[in-house]
C-alpha positions in Angstrom: 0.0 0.0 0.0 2.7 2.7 1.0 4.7 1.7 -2.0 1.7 2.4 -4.3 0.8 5.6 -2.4 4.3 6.7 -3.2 4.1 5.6 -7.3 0.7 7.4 -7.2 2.2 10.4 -5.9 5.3 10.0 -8.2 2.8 10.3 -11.1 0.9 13.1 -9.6 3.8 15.6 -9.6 4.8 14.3 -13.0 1.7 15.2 -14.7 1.3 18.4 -12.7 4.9 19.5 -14.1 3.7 18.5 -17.8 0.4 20.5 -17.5 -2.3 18.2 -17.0 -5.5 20.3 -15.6 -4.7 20.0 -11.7 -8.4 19.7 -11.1 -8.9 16.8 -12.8 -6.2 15.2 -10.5 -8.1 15.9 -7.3 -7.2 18.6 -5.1 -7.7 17.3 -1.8 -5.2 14.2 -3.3 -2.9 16.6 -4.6 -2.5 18.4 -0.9 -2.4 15.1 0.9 0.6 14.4 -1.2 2.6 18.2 -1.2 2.1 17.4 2.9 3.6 14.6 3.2 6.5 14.9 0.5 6.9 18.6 3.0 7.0 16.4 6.2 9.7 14.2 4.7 11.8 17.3 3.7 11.6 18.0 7.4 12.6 15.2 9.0 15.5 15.0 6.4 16.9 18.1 7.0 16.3 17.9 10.9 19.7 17.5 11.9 21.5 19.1 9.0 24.8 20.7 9.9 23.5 21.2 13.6 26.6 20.3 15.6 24.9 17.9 17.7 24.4 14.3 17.1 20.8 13.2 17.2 19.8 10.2 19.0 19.9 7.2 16.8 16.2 6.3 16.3 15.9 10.2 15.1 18.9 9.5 12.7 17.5 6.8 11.4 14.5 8.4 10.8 16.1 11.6 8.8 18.2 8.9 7.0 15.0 7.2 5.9 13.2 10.3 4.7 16.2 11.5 2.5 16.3 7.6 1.0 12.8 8.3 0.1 12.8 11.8 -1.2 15.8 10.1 -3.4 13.3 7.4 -4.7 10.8 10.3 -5.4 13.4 12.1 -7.5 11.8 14.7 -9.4 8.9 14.5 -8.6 10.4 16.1 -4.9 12.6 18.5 -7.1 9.7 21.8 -7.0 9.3 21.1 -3.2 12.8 21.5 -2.3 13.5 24.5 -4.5 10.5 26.5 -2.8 12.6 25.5 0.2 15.5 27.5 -1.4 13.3 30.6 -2.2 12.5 30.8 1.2 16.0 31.1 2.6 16.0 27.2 3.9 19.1 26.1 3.4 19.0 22.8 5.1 18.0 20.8 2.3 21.7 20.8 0.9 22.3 17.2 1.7 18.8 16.4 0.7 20.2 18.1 -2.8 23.3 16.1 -2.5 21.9 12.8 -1.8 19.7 13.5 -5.1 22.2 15.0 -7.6 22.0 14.8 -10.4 18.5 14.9 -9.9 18.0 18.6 -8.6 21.3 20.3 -9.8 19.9 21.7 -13.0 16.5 23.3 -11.3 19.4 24.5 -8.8 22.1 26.0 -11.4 19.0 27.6 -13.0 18.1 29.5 -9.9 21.6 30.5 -9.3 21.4 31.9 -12.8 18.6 33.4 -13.5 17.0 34.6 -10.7 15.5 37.9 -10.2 15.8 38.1 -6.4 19.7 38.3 -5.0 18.8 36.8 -1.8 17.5 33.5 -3.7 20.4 33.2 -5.6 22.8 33.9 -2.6 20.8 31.2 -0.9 21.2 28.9 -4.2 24.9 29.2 -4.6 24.9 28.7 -0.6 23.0 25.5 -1.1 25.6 24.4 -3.9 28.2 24.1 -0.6 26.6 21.2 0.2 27.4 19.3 -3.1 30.7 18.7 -1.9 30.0 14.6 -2.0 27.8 14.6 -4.6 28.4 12.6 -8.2 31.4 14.4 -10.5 29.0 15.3 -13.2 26.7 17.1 -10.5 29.5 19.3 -8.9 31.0 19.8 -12.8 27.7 21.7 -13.3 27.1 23.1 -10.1 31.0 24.2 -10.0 30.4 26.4 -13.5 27.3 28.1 -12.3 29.2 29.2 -9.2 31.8 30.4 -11.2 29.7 32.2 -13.7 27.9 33.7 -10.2 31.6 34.8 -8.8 32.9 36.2 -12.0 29.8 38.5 -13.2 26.9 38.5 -10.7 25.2 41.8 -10.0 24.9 41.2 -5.8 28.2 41.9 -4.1 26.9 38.9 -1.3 26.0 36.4 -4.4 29.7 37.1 -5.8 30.8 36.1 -1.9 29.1 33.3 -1.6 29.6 31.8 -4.9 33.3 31.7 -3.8 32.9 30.1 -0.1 31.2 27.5 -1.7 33.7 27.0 -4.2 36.4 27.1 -1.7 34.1 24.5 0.5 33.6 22.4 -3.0 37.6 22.2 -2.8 38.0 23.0 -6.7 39.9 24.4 -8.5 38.6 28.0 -10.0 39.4 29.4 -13.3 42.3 31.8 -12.5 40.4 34.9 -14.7 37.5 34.8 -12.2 40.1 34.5 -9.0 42.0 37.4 -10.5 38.6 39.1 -11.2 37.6 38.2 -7.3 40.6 39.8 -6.1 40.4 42.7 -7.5 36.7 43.3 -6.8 35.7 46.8 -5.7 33.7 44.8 -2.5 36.0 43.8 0.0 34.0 40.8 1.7 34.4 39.5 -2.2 37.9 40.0 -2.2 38.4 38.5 1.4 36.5 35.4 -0.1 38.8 35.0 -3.0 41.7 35.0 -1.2 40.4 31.7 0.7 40.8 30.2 -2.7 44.2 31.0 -4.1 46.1 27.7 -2.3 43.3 25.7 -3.9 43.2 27.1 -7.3 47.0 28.6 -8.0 50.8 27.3 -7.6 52.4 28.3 -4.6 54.8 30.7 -6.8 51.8 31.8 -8.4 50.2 32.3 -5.4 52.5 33.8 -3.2 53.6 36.5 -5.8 49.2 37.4 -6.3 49.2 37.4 -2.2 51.8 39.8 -1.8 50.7 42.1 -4.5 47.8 42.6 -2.0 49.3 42.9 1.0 48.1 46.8 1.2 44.8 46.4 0.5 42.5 49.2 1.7 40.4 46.6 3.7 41.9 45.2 7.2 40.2 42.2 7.1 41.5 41.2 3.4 44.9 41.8 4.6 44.3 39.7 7.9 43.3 37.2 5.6 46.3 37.5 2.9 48.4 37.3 5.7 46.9 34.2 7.1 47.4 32.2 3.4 50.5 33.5 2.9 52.0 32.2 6.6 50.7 28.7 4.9 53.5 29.5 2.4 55.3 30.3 5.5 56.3 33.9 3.6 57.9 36.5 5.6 55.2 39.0 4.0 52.7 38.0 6.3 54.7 38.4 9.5 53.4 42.7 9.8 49.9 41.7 8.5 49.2 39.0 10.8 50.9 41.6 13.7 48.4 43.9 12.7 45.9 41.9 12.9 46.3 41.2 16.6 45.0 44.4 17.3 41.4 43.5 16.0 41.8 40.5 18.1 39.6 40.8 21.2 39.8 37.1 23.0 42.2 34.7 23.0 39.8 32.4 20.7 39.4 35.0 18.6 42.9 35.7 17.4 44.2 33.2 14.4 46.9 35.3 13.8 48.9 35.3 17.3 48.0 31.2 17.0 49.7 31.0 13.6 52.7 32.9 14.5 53.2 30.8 17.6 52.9 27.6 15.1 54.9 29.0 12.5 58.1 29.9 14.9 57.6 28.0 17.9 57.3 30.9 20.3 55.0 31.6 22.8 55.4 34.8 24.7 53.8 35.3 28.1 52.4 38.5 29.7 52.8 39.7 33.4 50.5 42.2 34.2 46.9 41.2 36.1 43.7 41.2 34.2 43.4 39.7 30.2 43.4 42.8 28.4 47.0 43.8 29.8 48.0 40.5 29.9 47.2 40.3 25.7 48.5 43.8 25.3 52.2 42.9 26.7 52.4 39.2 24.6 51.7 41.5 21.5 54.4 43.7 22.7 56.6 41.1 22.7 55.8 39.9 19.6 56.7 43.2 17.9 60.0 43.7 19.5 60.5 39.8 18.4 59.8 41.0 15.2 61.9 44.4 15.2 64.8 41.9 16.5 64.5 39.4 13.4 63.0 41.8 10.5 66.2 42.1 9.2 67.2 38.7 8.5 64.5 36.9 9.0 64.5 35.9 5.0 67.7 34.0 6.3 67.3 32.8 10.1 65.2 33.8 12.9 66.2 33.5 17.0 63.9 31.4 19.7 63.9 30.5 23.2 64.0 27.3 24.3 60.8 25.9 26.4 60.9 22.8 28.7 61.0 19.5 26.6 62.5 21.1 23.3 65.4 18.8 21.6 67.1 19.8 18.0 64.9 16.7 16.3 62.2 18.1 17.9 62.1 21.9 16.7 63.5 20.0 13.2 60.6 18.3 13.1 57.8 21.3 14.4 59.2 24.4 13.0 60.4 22.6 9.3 57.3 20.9 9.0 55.2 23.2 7.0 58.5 24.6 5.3 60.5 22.0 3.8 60.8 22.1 0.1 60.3 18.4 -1.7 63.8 16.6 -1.6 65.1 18.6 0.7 66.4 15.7 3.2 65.3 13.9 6.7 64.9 15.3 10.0 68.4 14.5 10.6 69.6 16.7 7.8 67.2 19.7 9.0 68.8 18.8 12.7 72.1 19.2 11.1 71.2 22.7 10.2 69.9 23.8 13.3 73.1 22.3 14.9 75.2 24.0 12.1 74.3 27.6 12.9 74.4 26.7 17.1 78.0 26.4 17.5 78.9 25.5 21.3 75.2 24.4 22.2 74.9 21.0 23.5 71.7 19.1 21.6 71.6 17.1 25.1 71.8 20.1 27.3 69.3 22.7 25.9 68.3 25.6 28.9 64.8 26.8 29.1 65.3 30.4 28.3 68.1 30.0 25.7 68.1 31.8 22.7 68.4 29.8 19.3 68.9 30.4 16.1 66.9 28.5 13.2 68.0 29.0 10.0 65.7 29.5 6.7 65.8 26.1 4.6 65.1 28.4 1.6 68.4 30.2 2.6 70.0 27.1 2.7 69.0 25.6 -0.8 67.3 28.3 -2.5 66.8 25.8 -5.7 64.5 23.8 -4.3 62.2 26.7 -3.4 
């Protein structure tokens, strides 16, 4: 019985969507139908992207809707793209689970839509395609790239990128270039994200540092955040500057990438957080008045409790090694190297140590 209910409604939406007279299909059939292909939607999208897992009957339950809005297929398609127009953006693993089914009516509303805030919530939706079928993400990836490169909405040409970025593809370097130089800075802040994905790192590092006076603080925080990836000296003052828009300690990714990048962690003394923030940022800058100078060659630490030579060889080098460049015991070598007199066995908490630049060292392989 629930199987035929299901063909039946199957064929009702189908011969809705060719034109056949609605009221020779039954209206009070038609409603029982759009109610309960809206109540599966629901329960699908319950527990989308919530944080929290659900208890496992309710999972099961969501699981079970989705598997039958997939046997549905387009019949569900109308449904779940009024769900779109109204700013629901749950259903993106219902979308997901379905492509290709649903990508086209999808891409069409990211395209042609009259209202921004639809298609900001289309190309929003089109994050969630990230597992779906390589054909389905092919076509969603070029409508979200048409969207970045020439939309009218400023927010539309933002999110088409953030969902690019989440898509993890690689975008067509005239729109990046395009992105970047947009006259929006929230777009160019979202291009940025996608430069690692989408350019070499010589490529990339070269476009980063091009922008690294950008009118907008927050597109120079985030240039200097992808370019410390690269683990570029250019991003040392931008991610400094950032610190002062930095108002807890969870709230400041640039003080947690320099500490990452150079293995420093400074400490303040005064009472209270605010003071205590304000002198570790002071120390940071006379770190970086100290080390400016050279710091395209080496750059000085101090020794915490527990550091070895392998160990900082293995922390500080891991992000900037260069393919080929040797083992541990080869970047240990070079920390040793430009350490005359320091005992690897006897290192003193407090001690000041120089690290030298691999790209210094073999500037070939960079």
């Amino acid at each position: 019985m629930e199987r035929l209910r299901l063909l039946n409604g199957v064929l009702l939406a189908v011969l809705v969507m060719v034109g056949f007279p609605a009221q020779a299909l039954g209206g009070e059939v038609q409603e029982e139908e759009a109610a309960r292909i809206e109540k599966l939607i629901d329960e699908a999208s319950r527990f989308y992207c919530r944080g929290l897992k659900p208890p496992e009957a309710e999972w099961r339950k969501a699981e079970a809707a989705k598997k039958e809005l997939v046997a549905m297929g387009q019949a569900a398609v109308p449904f779940l793209i009024e769900h779109v127009r109204n700013g629901d953006w749950t259903v993106a693993g219902i979308f997901c689970a379905m492509a290709p089914t649903g990508v086209p009516e999808l891409v069409n509303l990211v395209k042609t839509d009259e209202d921004p805030e639809v298609r900001l919530m289309g190309a929003g939706v089109m994050a969630g395609l990230r597992a779906a079928k390589e054909l389905a993400r092919a076509e969603a990836v070029q409508a979200l790239q048409d969207a970045a490169r020439s939309d009218s909405d400023a927010r539309v040409r933002e999110q088409a990128l953030r969902s690019l970025d989440n898509l993890r593809v690689k975008v067509d370097k005239d729109v990046l270039l395009k992105a970047l130089g947009d006259e929006e800075a929230k777009v160019r802040r979202a291009a940025v994200c996608g430069v690692q994905t989408s350019l070499e790192k010589a490529d990339a590092v070269q476009t980063l540092r091009a922008m690294t006076d950008d009118g907008s603080a927050e597109v120079r925080e985030a240039v200097g955040l992808t370019l410390c990836e690269y683990r570029d000296e250019a991003a040392i003052p931008l991610l400094l500057e950032a610190m002062d828009s930095a108002t807890s300690w969870n709230g400041d990714p640039a003080m947690g990438q320099l500490e990452r990048w150079f293995h420093l962690r400074f400490y303040g003394e005064g009472p209270g957080q605010t003071k205590h923030r304000h002198e570790m940022k002071q120390k940071w800058r006379t770190w970086w008045e100290d080390n400016k100078a050279h710091i395209d060659q080496y750059f000085t630490i101090t020794i915490r409790p527990g550091d070895t030579f392998s160990g900082l060889a293995t922390t500080i080098y891991k992000d900037d090694t260069p393919p080929g460049w040797g083992s541990d015991a080869k970047r240990r070598a070079a920390i040793m190297a430009a350490n005359p007199g320091i005992e690897p066995t006897k290192l003193i908490d407090g001690q000041t140590l120089i690290i030298p630049r691999l790209k210094a060292l073999d500037p070939d392989k960079y």
